[in-house]
TORKOL-4160 file (C-alpha; in steps of 0.2 Angstrom, whole numbers, padded with zeros to 4 digits, m for minus):
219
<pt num="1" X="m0124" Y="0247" Z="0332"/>
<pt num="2" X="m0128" Y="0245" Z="0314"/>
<pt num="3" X="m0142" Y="0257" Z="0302"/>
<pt num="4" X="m0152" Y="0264" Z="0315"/>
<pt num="5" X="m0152" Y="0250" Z="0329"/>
<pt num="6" X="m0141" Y="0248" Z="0341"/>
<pt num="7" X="m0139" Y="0231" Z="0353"/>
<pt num="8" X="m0132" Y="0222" Z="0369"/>
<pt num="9" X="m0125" Y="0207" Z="0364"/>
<pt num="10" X="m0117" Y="0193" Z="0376"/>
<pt num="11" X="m0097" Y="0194" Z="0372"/>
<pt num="12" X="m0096" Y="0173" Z="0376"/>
<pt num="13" X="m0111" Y="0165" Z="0366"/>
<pt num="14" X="m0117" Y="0181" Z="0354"/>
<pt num="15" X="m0134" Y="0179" Z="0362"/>
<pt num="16" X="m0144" Y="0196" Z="0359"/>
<pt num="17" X="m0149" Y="0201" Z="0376"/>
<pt num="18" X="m0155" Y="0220" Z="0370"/>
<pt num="19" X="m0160" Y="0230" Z="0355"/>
<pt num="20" X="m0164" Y="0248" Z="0353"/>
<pt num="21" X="m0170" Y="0262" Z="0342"/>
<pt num="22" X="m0159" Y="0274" Z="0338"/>
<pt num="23" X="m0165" Y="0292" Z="0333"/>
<pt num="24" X="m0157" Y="0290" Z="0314"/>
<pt num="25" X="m0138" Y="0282" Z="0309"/>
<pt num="26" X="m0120" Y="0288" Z="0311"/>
<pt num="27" X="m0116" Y="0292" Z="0296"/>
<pt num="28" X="m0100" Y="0281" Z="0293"/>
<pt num="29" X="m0101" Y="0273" Z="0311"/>
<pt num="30" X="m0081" Y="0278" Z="0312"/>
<pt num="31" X="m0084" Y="0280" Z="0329"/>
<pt num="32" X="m0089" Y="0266" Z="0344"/>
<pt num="33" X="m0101" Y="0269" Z="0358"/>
<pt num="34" X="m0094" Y="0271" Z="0373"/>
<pt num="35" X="m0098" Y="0267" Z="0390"/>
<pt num="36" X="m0100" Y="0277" Z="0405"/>
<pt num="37" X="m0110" Y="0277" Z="0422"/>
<pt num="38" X="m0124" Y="0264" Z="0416"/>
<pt num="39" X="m0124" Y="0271" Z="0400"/>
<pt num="40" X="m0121" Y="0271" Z="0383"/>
<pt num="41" X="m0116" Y="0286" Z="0369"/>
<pt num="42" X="m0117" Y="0284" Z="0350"/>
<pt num="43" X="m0109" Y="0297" Z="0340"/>
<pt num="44" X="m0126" Y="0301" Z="0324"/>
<pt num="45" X="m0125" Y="0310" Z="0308"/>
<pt num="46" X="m0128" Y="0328" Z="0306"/>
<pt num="47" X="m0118" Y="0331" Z="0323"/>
<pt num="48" X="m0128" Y="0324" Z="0338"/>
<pt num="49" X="m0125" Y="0312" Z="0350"/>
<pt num="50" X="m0139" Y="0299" Z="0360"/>
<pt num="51" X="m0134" Y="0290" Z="0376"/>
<pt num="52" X="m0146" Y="0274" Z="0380"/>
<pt num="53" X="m0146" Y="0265" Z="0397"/>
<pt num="54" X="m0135" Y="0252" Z="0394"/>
<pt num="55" X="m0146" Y="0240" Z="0402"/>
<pt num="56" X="m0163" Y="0241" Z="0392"/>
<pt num="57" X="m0155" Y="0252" Z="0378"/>
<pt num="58" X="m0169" Y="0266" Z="0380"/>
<pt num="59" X="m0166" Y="0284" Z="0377"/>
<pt num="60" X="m0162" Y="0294" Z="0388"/>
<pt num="61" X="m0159" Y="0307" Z="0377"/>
<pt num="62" X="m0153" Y="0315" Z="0361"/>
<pt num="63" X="m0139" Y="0335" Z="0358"/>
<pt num="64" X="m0141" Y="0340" Z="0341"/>
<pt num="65" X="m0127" Y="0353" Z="0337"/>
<pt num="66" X="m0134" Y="0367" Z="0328"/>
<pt num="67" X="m0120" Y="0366" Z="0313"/>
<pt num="68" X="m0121" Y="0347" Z="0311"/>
<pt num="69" X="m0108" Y="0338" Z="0304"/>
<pt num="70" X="m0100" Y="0321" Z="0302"/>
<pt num="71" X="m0099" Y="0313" Z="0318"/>
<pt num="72" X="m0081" Y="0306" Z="0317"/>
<pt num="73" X="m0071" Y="0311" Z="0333"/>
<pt num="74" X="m0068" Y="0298" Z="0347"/>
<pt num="75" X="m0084" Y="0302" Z="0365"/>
<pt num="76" X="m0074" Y="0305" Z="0380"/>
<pt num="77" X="m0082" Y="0304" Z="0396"/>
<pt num="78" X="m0075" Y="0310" Z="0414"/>
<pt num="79" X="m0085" Y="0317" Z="0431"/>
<pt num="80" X="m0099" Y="0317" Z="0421"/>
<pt num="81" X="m0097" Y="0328" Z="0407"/>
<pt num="82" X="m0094" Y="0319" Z="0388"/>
<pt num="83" X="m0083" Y="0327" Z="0375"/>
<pt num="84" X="m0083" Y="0327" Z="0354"/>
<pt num="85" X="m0079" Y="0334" Z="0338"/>
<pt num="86" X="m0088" Y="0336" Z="0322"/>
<pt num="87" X="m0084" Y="0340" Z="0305"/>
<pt num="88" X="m0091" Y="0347" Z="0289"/>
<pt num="89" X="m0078" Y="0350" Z="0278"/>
<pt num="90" X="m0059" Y="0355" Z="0276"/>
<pt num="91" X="m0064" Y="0373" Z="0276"/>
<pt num="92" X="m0081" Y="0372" Z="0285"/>
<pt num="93" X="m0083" Y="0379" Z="0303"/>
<pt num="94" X="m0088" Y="0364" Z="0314"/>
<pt num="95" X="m0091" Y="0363" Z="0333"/>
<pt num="96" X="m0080" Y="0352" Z="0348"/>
<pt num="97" X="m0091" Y="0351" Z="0362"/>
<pt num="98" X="m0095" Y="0347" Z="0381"/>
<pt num="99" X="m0110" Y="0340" Z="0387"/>
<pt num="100" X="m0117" Y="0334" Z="0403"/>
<pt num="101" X="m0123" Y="0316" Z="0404"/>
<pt num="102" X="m0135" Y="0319" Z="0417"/>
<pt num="103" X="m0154" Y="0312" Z="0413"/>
<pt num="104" X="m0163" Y="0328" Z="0417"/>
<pt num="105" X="m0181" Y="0322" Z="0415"/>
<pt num="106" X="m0181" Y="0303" Z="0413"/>
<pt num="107" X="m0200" Y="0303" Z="0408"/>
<pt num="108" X="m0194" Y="0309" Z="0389"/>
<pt num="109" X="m0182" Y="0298" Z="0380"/>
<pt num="110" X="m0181" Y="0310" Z="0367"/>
<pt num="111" X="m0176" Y="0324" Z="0380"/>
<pt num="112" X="m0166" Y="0338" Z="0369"/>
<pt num="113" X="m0147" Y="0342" Z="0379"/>
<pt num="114" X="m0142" Y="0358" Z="0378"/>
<pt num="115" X="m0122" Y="0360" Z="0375"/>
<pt num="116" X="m0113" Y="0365" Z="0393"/>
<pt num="117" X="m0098" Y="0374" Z="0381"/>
<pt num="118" X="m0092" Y="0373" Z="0362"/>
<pt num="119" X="m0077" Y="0379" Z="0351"/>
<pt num="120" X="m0076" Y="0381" Z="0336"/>
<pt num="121" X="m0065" Y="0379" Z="0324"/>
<pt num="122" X="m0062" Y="0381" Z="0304"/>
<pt num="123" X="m0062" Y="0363" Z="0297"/>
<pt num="124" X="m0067" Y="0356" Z="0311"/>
<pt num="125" X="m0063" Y="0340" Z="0319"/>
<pt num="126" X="m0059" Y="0324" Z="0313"/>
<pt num="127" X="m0054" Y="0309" Z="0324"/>
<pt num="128" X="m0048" Y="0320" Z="0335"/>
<pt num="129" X="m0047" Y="0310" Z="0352"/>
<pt num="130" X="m0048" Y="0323" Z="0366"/>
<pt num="131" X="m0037" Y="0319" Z="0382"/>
<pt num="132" X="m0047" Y="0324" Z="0399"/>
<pt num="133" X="m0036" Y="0327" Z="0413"/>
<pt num="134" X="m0040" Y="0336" Z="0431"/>
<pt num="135" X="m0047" Y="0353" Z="0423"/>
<pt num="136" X="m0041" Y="0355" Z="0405"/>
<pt num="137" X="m0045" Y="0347" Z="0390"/>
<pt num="138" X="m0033" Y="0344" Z="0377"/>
<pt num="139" X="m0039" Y="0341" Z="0359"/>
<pt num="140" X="m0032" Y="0345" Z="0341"/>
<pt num="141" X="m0040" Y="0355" Z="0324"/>
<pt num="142" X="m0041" Y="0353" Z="0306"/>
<pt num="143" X="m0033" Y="0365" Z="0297"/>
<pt num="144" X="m0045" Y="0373" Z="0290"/>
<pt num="145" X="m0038" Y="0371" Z="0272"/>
<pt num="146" X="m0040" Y="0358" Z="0257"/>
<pt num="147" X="m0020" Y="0352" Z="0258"/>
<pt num="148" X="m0013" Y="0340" Z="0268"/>
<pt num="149" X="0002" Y="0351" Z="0277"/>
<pt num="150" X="m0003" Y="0366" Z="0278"/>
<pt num="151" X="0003" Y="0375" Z="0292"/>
<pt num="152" X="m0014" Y="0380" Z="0302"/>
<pt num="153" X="m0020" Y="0368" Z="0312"/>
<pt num="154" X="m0019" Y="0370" Z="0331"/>
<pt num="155" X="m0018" Y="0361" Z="0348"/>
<pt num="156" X="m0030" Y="0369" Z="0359"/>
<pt num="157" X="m0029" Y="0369" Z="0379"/>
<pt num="158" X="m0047" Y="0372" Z="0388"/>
<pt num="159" X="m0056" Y="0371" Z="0402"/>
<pt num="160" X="m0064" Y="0354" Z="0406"/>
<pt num="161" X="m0081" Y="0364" Z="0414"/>
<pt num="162" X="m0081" Y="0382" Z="0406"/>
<pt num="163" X="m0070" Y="0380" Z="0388"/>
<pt num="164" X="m0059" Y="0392" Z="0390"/>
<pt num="165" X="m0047" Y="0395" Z="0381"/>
<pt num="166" X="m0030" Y="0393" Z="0392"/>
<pt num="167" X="m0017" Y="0391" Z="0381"/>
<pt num="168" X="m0014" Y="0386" Z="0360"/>
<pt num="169" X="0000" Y="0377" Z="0350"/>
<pt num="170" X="m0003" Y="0385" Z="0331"/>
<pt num="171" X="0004" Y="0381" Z="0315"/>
<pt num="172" X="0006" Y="0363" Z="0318"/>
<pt num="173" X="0007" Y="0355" Z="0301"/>
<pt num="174" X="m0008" Y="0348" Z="0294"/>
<pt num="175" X="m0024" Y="0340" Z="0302"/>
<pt num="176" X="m0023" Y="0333" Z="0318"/>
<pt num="177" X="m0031" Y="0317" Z="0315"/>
<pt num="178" X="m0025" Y="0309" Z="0328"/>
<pt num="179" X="m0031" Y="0305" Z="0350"/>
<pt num="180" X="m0019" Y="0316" Z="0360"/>
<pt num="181" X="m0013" Y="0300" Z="0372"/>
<pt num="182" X="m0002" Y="0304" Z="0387"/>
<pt num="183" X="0016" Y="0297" Z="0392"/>
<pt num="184" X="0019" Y="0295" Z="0410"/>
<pt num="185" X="0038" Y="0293" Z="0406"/>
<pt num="186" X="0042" Y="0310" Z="0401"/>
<pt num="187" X="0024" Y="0317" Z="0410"/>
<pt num="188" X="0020" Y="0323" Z="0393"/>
<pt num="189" X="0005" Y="0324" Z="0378"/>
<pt num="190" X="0008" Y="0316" Z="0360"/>
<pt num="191" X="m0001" Y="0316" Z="0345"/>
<pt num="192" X="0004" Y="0317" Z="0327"/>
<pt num="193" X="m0004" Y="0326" Z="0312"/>
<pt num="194" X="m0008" Y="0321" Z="0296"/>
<pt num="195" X="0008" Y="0331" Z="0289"/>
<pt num="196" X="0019" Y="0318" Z="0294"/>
<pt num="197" X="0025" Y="0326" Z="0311"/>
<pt num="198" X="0024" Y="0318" Z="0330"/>
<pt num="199" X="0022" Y="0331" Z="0343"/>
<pt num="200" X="0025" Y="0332" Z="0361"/>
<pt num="201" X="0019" Y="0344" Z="0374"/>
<pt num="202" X="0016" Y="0346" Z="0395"/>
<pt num="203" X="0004" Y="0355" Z="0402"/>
<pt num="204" X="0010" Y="0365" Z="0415"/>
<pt num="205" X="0001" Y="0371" Z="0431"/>
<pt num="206" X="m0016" Y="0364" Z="0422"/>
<pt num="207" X="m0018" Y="0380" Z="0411"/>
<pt num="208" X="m0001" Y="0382" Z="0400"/>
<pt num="209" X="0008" Y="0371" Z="0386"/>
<pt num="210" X="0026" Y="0370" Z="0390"/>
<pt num="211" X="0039" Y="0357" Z="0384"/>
<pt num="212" X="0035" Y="0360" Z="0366"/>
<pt num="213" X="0045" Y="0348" Z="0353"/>
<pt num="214" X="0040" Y="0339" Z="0335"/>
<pt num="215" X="0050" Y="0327" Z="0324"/>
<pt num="216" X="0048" Y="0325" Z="0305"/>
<pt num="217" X="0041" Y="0309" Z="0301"/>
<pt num="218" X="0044" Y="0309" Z="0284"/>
<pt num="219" X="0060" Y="0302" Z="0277"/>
């Protein structure tokens, strides 16, 4: 996508083989669309997300977060439900949210989604990719503060369908700038913050943070 169009190009000869009207731009475009069950999600400026039909590239409809924000966290998409930050500043309150993907009236391509859950968090979120696994989301926080390590941000565990709170890591050091990724090796989360430290963490029983261990990356 680029301004406020968005397009289906062929990936052998470049031909355009679709264009569509997005509702406004995405601010720095930081993050790509992604793909899912026919359709396609772009991150917008002041915090909403449209998903098209990947076919035609119509709307199929449009969330609009009521505190805004740059739209620079990574969508993740599983059983239907599609998860992302927003940010509005280091010390601004900004929303992480779950939305459904479901067309619910197909006849408005402009149809307004309501959120299914949201938490919030001081400073927000900023490329911070959330992992989705069988019942808990796992994503990461800004810290809430102007300095780079500052021992406030958090890894939060919640509920993939309600957002509940399950469990919390605090004082990590600095924003957690970073998609929690996971490492079937050692059946733990990583992730690193923009302090300078690499962190690792299970999830135990889907609902508690156990196994918790950093190293320094700084030398």
């Amino acid at each position: 996508y680029a301004g406020d169009n968005i397009f289906r190009v062929d990936t052998v000869t470049g031909e355009l083989l679709a264009t569509g009207k997005m509702d406004h731009k995405s601010s720095f475009s930081i993050t790509p669309p992604t793909y899912a069950e026919g359709m396609v999600f772009v991150a917008l400026s002041n915090g909403c997300v449209q998903a098209f039909n990947a076919a035609t590239l119509e709307s199929l409809w449009i969330y609009e977060d009521p505190l805004g924000g740059q739209p620079n966290c990574p969508l993740t998409v599983k059983d239907g439900y599609l998860y992302t930050g927003f940010w509005n500043s280091e010390t601004g309150d900004a929303h992480f949210v779950c939305i459904t993907i479901t067309d619910e009236y197909p006849s408005d391509p402009k149809e307004s989604k309501c959120v299914s859950w949201y938490q919030t968090a001081k400073g927000g979120y900023y490329w911070a990719g959330a992992y989705v696994g069988e019942g808990f989301v796992l994503v990461g926080t800004d810290d809430g503060t102007n300095l780079c390590n500052s021992n406030s941000s958090s890894l939060l565990l919640l509920d993939a369908k309600t957002g509940k709170l399950l469990d919390r890591w605090d004082n990590l050091n600095g924003d957690i700038r970073s998609t929690i990724v996971y490492d079937s090796g050692n059946d733990a989360f990583c992730f690193t913050s923009k302090g300078g430290t690499f962190y690792s963490v299970r999830v135990s029983g889907g609902n508690t943070l156990a196994g918790l261990w950093s190293v320094s990356l700084k030398n």
